[in-house]
C-alpha positions in Angstrom: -7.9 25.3 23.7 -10.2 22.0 23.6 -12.9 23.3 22.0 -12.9 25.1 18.3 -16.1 27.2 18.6 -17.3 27.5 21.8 -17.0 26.3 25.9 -19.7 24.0 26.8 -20.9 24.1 30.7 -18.7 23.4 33.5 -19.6 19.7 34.1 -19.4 20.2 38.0 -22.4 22.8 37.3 -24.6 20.6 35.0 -27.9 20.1 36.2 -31.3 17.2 34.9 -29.9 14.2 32.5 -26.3 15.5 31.7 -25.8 15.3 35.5 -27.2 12.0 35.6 -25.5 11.5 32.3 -21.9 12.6 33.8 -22.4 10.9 37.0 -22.7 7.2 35.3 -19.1 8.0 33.2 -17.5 8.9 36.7 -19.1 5.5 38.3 -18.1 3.7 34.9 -15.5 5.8 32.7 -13.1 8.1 32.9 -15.4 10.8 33.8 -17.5 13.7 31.7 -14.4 13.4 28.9 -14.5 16.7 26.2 -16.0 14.4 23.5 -19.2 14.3 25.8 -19.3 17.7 27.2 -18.9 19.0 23.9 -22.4 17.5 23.3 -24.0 18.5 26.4 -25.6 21.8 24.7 -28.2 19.5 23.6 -29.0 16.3 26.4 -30.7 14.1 23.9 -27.8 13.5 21.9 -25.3 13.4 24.8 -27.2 10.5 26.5 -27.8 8.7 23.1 -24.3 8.9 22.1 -23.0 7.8 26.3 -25.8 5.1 25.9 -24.1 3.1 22.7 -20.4 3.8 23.6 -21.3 2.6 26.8 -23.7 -0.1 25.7 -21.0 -1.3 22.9 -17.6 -0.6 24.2 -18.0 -1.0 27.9 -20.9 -3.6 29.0 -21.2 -7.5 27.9 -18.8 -10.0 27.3 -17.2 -9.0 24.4 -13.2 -8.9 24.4 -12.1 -5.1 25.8 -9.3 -5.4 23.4 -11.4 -6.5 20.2 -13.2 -3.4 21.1 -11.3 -0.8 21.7 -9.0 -2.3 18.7 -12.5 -1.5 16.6 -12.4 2.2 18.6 -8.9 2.7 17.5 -8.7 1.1 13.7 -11.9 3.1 12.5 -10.8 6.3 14.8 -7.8 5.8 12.1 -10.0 5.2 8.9 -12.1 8.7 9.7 -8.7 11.0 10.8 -9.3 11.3 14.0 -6.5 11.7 15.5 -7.8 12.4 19.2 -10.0 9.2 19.0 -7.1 7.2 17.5 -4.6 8.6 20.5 -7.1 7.8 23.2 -8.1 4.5 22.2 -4.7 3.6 22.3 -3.7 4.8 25.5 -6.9 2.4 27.0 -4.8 -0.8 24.7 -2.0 0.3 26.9 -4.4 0.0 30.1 -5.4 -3.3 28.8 -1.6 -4.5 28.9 -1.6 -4.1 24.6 1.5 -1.8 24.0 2.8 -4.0 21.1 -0.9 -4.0 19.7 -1.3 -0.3 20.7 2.3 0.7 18.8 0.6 -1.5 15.5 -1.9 0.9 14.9 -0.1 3.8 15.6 2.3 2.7 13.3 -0.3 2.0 10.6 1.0 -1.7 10.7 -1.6 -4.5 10.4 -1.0 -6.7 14.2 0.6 -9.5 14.4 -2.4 -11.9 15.5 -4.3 -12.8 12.4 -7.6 -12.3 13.9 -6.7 -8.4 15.0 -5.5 -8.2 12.1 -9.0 -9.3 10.1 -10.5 -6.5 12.9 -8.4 -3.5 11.8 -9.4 -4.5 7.8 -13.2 -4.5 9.1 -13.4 -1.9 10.7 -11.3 0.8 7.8 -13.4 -0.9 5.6 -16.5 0.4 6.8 -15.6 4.0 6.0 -16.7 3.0 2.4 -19.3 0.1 2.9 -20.7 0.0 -0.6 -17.7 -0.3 -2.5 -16.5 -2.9 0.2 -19.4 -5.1 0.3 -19.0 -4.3 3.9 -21.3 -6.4 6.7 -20.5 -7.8 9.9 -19.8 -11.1 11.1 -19.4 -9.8 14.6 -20.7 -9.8 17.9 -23.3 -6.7 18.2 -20.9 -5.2 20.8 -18.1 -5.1 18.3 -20.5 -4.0 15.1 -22.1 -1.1 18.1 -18.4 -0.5 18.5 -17.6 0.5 15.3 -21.0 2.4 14.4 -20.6 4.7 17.7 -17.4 5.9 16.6 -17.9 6.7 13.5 -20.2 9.2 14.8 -17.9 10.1 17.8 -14.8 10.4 15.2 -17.1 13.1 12.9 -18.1 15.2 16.5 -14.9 15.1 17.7 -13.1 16.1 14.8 -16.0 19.0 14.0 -16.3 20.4 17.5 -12.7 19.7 19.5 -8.5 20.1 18.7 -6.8 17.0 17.4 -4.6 17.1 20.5 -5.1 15.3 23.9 -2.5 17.2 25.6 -1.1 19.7 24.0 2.1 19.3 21.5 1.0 15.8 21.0 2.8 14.9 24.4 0.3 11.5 24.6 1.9 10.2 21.9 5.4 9.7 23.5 5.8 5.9 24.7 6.8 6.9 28.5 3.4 9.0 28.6 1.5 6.5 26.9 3.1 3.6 29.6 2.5 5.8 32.2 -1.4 6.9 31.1 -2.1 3.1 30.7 -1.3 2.6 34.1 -3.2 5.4 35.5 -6.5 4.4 33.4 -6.1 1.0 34.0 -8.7 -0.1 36.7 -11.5 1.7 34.7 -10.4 0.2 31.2 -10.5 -3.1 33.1 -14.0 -3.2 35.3 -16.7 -5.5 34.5 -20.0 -3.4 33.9 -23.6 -4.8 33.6 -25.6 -4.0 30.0 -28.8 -1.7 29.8 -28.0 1.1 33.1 -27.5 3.4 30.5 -30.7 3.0 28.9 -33.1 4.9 31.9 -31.1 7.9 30.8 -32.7 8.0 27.4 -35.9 10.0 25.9 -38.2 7.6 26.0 -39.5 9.1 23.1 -36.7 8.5 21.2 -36.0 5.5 22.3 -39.8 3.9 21.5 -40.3 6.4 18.4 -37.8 4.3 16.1 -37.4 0.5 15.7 -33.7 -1.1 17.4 -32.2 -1.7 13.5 -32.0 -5.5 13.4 -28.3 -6.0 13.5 -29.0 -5.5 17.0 -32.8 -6.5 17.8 -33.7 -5.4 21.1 -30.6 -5.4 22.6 -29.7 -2.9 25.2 -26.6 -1.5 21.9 -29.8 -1.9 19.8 -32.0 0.3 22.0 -29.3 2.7 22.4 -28.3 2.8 18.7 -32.1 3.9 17.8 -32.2 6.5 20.7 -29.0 8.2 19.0 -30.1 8.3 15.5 -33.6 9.6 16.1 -32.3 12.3 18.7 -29.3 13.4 15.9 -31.6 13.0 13.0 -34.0 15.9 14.6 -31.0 18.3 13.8 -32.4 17.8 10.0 -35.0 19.7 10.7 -33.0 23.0 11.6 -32.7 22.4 7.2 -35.0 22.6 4.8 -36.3 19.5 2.9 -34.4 20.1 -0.7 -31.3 20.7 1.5 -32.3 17.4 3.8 -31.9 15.6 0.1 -29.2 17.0 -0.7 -27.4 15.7 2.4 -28.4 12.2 2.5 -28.2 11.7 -1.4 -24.2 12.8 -0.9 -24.1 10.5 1.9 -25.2 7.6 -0.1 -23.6 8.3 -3.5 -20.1 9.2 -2.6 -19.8 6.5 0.0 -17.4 7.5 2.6 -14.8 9.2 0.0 -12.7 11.9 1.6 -12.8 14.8 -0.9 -9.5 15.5 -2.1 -10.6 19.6 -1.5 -13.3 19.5 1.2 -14.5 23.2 1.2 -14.5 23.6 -2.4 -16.0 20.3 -2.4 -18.2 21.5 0.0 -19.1 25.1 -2.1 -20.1 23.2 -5.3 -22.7 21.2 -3.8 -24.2 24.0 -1.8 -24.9 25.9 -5.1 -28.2 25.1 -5.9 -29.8 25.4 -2.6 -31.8 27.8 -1.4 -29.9 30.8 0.1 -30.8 30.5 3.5 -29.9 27.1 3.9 -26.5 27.0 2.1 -24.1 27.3 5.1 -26.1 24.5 7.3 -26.1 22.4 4.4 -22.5 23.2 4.0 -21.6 22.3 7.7 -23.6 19.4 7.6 -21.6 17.8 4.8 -18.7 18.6 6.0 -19.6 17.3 9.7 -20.1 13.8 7.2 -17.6 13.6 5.1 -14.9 15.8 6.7 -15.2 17.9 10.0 -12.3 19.1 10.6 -12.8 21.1 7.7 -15.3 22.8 9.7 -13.9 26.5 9.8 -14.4 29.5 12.1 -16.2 31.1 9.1 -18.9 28.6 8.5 -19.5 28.7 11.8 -20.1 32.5 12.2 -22.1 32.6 9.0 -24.5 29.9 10.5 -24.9 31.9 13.7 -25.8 35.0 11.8 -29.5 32.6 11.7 -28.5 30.0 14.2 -26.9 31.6 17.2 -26.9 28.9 20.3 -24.4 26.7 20.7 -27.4 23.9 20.7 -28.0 24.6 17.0 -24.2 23.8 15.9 -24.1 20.6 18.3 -27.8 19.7 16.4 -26.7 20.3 12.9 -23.0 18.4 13.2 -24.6 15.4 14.9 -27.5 15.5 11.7 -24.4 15.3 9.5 -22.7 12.7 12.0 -25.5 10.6 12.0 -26.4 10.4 8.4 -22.8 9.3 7.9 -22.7 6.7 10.4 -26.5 5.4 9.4 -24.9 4.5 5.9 -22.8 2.3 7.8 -25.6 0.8 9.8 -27.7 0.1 6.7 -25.2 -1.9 4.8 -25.6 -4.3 7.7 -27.4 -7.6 7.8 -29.0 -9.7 10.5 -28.7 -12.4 8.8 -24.6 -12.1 9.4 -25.2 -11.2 12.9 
């Protein structure tokens, strides 16, 4: 199975913006991938979270392989192994096996300046105790901030494997994948289409950060964290604190015990808010720790599938706007 807690729509029967959604990643990607259609429960998110991968990774004149390096390296730094095998397989489309088989390896590349990338971007998981910034192009730093909530969704919502028995991680399927994805890892495409598929309420209600200005990333990066952010509300306030105050003070740190972890922090809230508060945490901090139980314990209160994709992107987003704030225009 793909999914861990439920099957999201057929993509060939979505209707409104995930259609219009789906049908820009089949003009401009590899199609309505699981990572997306995992999101499509709740449109706003999924076009915010298409917007800045596509915004970041795929549009402007940014090296490909800088990027998808920055996909890869971070995809490492958060454990997600899906995001780390198929950010690889596009270095292989982009003629990077040596590079690709680097980061698989754990090994820092040979070419100084990836090498200074793949530092970057595993230092972001803990920003404060890194003195972490950016001296990068916005495409890169949009890069980096997109997965690190795609990495926390992914983990949260789908299986660690591409195909199953990890058979993407031999060389000759890796080669051969490459190949096939090739052409679209390659093509050229223009910044800001992605941006008409956004609420234009979200996109106007919070300022672009100013890493990013009004870029199109910029734009798109705003649109994402007000949509996710609204999942915060499905909580109460004192366990709203409680999230972004463990966001902030433990700084990226993988608990050693997540749902124990997880369990002490939860204690003092109000009843009815524990197991959100619970799930949101560990959507932040470590998702794959998510378990079957939370889950039917939340939809006890909470039962559409809408209300889970809300409450792990909330925890997503807080995560990855930690990252965001330890950034400086003045670097950019």
């Amino acid at each position: 199975m793909t999914y861990r807690f439920f099957a999201p729509t057929p993509a060939r029967a979505a209707t409104g913006r995930t259609a219009a959604v789906y049908q820009q990643m089949r003009d401009e990607f590899l199609g309505p991938l699981p990572t997306f259609q995992a999101l499509s429960a709740v449109p706003q998110v999924l076009a915010g979270t298409w917007a800045l991968m596509r915004e970041a990774l795929l549009a402007g004149d940014a090296s490909r392989v800088d990027r998808e390096l920055v996909a890869a390296a971070v995809s490492r730094a958060n454990r997600c192994q899906f995001c780390v095998d198929a950010h690889l397989l596009l270095l292989h489309a982009l003629g990077e096996p040596k590079l690709a088989g680097a980061v698989a390896r754990g090994d820092a590349p040979p070419e100084p300046r990836h090498a200074e990338l793949v530092s970057w971007a595993q230092a972001s998981r803990s920003p404060r105790a890194a003195g972490w910034t950016s001296p990068y192009r916005t495409e890169v730093t949009g890069t980096l901030l997109v997965f690190h909530f795609i990495n926390r969704v992914v983990s949260a919502l789908l299986d660690p494997d591409l195909l199953p028995g990890g058979l993407h991680r031999a060389p000759l399927v890796r080669s051969v994948g490459g190949r096939l994805y090739a052409r679209a890892a390659r093509q050229s495409n223009e910044p800001g289409r992605s941006l008409p598929l956004l609420d234009p309420g979200g996109a106007g209600a919070t300022t672009p950060p100013g890493w990013a200005g009004d870029s199109p990333v910029g734009v798109a990066y705003a649109s994402l964290r007000d949509a996710a952010t609204r999942g915060g509300e499905l909580l109460g306030e004192v366990a709203r604190e409680t999230v972004t105050a463990t966001v902030r003070w433990e700084d990226g740190r993988f608990p050693a015990r997540p749902g124990d972890w997880a369990v002490d922090l939860v204690r003092d809230i109000p009843g009815a808010d524990r197991i959100g508060t619970r799930i949101a945490l560990l959507a932040a901090f470590a998702p794959s720790a998510i378990s079957p139980g939370d889950v039917a314990l939340w939809r006890l209160s909470h039962p559409t599938d809408a209300d889970l994709v809300r409450l792990v992107a909330y925890g997503a987003i807080t995560a990855t706007d930690h990252v965001a704030r330890a950034l400086s225009s003045a670097h950019l």
